[in-house]
C-alpha positions in Angstrom: 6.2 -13.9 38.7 6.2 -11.5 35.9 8.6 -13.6 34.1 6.4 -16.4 34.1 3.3 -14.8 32.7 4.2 -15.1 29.3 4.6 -18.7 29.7 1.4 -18.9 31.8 -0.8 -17.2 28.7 1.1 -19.0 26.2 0.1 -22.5 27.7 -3.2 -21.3 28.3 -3.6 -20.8 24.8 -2.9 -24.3 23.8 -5.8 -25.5 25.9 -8.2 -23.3 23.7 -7.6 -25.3 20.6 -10.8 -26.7 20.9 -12.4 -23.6 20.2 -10.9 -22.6 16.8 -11.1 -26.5 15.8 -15.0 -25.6 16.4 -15.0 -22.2 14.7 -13.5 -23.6 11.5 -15.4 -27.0 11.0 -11.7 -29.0 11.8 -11.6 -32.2 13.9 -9.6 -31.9 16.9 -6.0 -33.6 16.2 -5.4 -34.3 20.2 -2.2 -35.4 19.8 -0.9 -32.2 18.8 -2.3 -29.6 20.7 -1.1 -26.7 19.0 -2.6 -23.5 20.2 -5.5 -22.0 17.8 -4.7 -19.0 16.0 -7.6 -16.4 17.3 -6.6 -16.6 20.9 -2.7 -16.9 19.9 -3.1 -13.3 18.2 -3.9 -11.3 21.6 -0.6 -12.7 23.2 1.7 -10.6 20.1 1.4 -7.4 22.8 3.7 -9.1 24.9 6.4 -9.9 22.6 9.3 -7.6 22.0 10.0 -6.7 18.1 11.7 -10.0 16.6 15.8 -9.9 16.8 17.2 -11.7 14.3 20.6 -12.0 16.3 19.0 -14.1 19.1 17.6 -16.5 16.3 18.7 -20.5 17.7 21.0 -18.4 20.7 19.0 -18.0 23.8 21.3 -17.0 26.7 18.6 -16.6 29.2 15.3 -18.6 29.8 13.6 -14.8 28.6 14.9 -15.0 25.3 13.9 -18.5 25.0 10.3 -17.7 26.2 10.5 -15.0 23.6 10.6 -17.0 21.2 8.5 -19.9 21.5 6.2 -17.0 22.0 7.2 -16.0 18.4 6.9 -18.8 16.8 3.3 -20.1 18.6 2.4 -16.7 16.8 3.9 -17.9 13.7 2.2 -21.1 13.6 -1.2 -19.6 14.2 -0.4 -17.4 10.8 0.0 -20.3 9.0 -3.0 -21.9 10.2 -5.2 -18.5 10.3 -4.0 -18.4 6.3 -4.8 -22.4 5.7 -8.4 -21.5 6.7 -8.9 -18.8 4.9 -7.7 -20.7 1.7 -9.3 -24.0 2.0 -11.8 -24.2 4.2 -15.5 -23.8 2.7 -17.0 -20.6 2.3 -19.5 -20.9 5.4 -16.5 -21.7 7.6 -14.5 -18.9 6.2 -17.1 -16.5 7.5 -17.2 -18.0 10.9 -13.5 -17.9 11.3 -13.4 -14.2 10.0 -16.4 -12.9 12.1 -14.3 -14.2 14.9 -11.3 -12.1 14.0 -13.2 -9.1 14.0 -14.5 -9.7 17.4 -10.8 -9.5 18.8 -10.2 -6.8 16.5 -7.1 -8.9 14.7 -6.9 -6.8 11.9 -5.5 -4.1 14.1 -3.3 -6.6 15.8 -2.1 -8.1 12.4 -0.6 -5.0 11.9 1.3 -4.4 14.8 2.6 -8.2 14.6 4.8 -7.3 11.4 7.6 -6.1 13.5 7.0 -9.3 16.1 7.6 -12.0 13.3 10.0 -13.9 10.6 9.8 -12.7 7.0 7.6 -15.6 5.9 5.2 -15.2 8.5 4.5 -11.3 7.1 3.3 -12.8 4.1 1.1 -14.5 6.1 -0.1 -11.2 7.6 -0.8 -9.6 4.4 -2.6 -12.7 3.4 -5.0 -12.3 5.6 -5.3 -9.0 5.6 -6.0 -8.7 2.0 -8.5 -11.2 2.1 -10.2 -9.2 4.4 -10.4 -6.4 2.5 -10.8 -8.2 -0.5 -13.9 -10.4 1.1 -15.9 -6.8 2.2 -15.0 -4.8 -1.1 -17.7 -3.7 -3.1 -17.8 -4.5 -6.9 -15.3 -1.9 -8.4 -13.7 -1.9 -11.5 -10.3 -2.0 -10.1 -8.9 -4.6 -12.6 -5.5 -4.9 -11.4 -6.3 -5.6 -7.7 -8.6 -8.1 -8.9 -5.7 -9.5 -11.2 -3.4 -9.8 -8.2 -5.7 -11.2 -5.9 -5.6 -14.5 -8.4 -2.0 -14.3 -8.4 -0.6 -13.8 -5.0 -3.9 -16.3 -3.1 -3.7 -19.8 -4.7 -7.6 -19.9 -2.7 -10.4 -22.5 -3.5 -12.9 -20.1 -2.5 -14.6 -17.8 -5.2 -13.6 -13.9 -3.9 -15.6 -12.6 -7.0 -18.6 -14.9 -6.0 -21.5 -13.1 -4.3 -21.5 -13.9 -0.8 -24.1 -13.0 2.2 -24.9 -9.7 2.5 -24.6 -9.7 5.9 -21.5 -11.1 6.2 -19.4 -8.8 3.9 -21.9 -5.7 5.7 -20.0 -6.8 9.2 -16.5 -6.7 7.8 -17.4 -3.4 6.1 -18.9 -2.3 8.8 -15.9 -3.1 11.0 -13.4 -1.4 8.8 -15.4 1.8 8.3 -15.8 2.1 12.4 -11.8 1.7 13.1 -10.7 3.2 9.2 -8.2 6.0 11.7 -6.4 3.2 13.9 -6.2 0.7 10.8 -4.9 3.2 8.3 -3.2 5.3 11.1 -1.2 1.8 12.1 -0.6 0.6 8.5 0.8 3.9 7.7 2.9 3.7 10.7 4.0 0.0 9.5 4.4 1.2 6.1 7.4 3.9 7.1 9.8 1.0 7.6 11.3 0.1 4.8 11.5 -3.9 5.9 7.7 -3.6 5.9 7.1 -1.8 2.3 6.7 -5.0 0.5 4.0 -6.2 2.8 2.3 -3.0 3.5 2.3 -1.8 0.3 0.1 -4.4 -0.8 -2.4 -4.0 1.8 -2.7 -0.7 1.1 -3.2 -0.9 -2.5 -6.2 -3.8 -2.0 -7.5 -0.7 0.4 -8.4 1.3 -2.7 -11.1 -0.8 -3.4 -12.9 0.7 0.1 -13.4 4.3 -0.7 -13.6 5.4 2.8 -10.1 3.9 3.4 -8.9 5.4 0.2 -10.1 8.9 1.5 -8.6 8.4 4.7 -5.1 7.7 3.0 -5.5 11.3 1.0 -6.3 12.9 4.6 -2.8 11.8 5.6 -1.6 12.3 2.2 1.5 14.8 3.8 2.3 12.3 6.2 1.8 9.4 3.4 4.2 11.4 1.1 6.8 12.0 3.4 7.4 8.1 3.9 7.2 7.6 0.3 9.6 10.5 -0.6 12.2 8.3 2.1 11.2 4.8 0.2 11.6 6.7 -3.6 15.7 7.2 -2.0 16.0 4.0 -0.6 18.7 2.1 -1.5 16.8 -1.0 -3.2 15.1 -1.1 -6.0 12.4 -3.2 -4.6 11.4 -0.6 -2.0 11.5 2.0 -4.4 9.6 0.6 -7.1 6.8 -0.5 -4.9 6.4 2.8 -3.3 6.1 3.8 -7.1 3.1 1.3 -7.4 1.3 2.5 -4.3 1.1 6.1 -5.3 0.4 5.5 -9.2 -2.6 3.1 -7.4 -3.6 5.3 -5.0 -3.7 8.0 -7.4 -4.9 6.4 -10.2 -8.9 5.0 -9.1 -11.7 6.3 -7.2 -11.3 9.4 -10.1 -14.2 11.4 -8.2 -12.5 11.2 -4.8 -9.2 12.0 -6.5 -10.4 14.8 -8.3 -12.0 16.5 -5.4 -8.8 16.0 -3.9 -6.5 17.6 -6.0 -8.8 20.3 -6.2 -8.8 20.8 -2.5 -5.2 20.1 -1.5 -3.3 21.4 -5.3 -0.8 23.8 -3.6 0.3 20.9 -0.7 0.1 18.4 -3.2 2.5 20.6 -6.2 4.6 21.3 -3.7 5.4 17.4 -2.6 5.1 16.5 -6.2 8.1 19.1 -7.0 10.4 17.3 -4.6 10.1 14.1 -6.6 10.3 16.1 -9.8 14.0 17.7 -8.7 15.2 14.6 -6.8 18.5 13.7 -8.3 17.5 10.2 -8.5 17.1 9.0 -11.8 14.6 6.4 -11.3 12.4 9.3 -9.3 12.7 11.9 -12.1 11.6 9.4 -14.2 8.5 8.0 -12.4 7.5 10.9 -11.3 7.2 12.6 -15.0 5.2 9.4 -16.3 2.5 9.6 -13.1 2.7 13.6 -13.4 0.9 12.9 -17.6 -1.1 10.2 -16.3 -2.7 13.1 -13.6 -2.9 15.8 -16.9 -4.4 13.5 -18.6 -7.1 12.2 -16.5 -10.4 13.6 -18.0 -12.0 14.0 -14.4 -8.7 15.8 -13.2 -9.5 18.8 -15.6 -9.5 21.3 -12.6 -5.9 20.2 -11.5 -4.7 20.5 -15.1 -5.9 24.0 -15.9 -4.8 25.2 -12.4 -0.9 23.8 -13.3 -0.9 24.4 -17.0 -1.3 27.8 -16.2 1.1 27.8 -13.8 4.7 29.3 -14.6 7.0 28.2 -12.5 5.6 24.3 -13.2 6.3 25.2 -16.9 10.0 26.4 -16.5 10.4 23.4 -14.0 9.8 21.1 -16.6 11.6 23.1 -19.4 14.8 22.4 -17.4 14.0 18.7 -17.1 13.9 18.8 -21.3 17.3 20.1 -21.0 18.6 16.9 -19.0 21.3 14.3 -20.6 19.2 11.4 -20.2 17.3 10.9 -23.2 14.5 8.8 -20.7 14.1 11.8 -19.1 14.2 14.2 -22.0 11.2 12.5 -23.5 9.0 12.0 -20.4 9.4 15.9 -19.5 8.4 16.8 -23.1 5.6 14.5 -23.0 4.2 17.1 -20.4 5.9 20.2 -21.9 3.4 19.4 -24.9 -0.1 19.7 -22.4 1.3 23.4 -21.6 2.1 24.3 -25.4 -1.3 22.6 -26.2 -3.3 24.5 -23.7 -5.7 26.6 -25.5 -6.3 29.2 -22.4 -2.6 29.9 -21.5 -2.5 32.4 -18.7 -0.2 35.8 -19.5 2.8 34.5 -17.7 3.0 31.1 -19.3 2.2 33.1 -22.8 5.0 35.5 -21.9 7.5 32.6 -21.4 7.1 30.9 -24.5 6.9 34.5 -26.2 10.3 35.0 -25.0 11.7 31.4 -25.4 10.0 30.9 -28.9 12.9 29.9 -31.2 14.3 27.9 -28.8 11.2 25.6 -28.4 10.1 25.6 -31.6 13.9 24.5 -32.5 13.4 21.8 -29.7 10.1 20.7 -30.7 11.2 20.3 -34.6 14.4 18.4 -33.4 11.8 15.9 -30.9 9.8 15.3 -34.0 12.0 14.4 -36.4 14.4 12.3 -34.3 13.5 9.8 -32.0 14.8 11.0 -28.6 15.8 7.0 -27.6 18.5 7.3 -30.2 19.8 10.6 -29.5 22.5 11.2 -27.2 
């Protein structure tokens, strides 16, 4: 019996075609019967994460329930992300008020470990749309950018819609912000998910509640990214780059409070990148640290590690590295602490003592362009 039940639900499911055919304005094609993607979401709970090594080689009738189970869910992806794109705006909405009664966007996330590559697209699809539908105006150009490039959409995301409508997904997302980020952070620490992830969670900036929920986890969310900075590919790597730079680079109030609040767990993180002995992480990691100096709202932050010693002789030894990359972004920084017109006595002290040195170092950066020396 328990064997069968997956079966059972699955053809059950088919039978409720109607309804989505209904909820998105669609004639019912009768002779294919497919099941409708709302209903098709609650079965993913009963599929086992997708193995790539049964894929076409079912040696029991389990397996092979396992994965027309896995690709009924695939299929109702694809059609879940064909309404979304064409359909007309007032069917949209029904279609989406509908996923939040079953509370998909939870189960959207759990189903990236229970489908093909393609289909995750299809998740974070839909889930940015989500959170691109209920975002308020913000002046997050990039997102906005991307949103044009990665949803080939007929429907206007920039175009006021009904208040009411974009209320209720807001609404939704604000009420179940812990189990949504809590679950996309979880997805996001493995690496076969960061591509996905990472986008969903840089289209969650523009909701500042889920933004300061990521900063509440930010020792968690740091320790995942410190794992993707040392991945092997370059692709993980670099997009755990793009989250953080995002995350850390709008909502400057919220940030600022932040930094203020957390400084000492935050330097201390931050300092792991900054001694990594990855290149790639030295690197990016100097460029975000000037971008955070240079913030005007982050003024707090800056005095607090300007005037901080050990974060100067920290990035004295990066000036002393051989890569010339590296040399100039360290002495992009080392210039805020020599700038810094309220030095505290141990920063003074150091460059006291280390005077002809830097000024040596500093006349040699100016005069020759650090790209051409070795």
């Amino acid at each position: 019996d328990k064997e069968n039940d997956l079966t059972k639900v699955v053809d059950e499911s088919t039978a409720m075609a109607f309804l989505i055919r209904r909820l998105s304005g669609r004639k019912l094609q009768r002779e294919k019967p497919y099941p409708d993607p709302i209903s098709s979401l609650m079965l993913h709970a009963q599929l086992r994460p997708y193995d790539s090594s049964v894929n076409g080689n079912f040696s029991d009738s389990k397996s092979n329930e396992q994965m027309r189970a896995t690709m009924m869910l695939e299929y109702s992806l694809q059609q879940l992300r064909e309404d979304l794109s064409f359909l007309k705006e007032s069917e949209a909405v029904q279609v989406v008020l509908s996923l939040l009664d079953i509370h998909a966007p939870l189960h959207l996330i759990e189903a990236f470990g229970k489908v093909r590559f393609e289909s995750k697209k299809d998740i974070m699809f839909i889930l940015t749309f989500l959170l691109r539908k209920s975002a308020p105006s913000c002046k997050c150009s990039n997102l906005n950018r991307k949103s044009k490039a990665t949803s080939p959409t007929n429907i206007d995301l920039n175009q006021s819609t009904s208040n009411d409508y974009t209320s209720k997904v807001a609404k939704y997302l604000r009420e179940n912000k812990v189990a949504f980020i809590t679950k996309l952070l979880h997805a996001y620490s493995n690496p076969d998910y960061v591509l996905h992830c990472g986008e969903v969670i840089r289209y969650c900036i523009s909701h500042k509640f889920l933004h300061e929920e990521i900063l509440d986890r930010f020792q968690m969310f740091a320790e995942i990214l410190r794992k993707h900075f040392e991945h092997e590919s370059f692709e993980v790597c670099s997009d755990a780059f793009v989250t953080l730079r995002d995350i850390l680079n709008h909502n400057h109030s919220l940030i600022a409070r932040f930094l203020e609040k957390e400084h000492e767990m935050f330097c201390c993180k931050y300092e792991e990148l900054l001694r990594s002995e990855s290149y790639y992480t030295q690197r990016q990691s100097l460029s975000l640290l000037n971008m955070l100096l240079l913030t005007p709202g982050n003024y707090e932050f800056r005095m607090r590690y300007l005037n901080n010693k050990s974060n100067l002789m920290l990035i004295m030894n990066q000036m002393g590295s051989e890569s010339r990359w590296i040399r100039k972004e360290s002495y992009g920084v080392f210039t805020l602490f020599k700038a810094n017109p309220h030095k505290s006595k141990e920063v003074e002290r150091i460059f006291g003592q280390n005077s002809d040195k830097l000024e040596a170092y500093c006349a040699s950066m100016e005069t020759n362009n650090p790209l051409e020396t070795g």
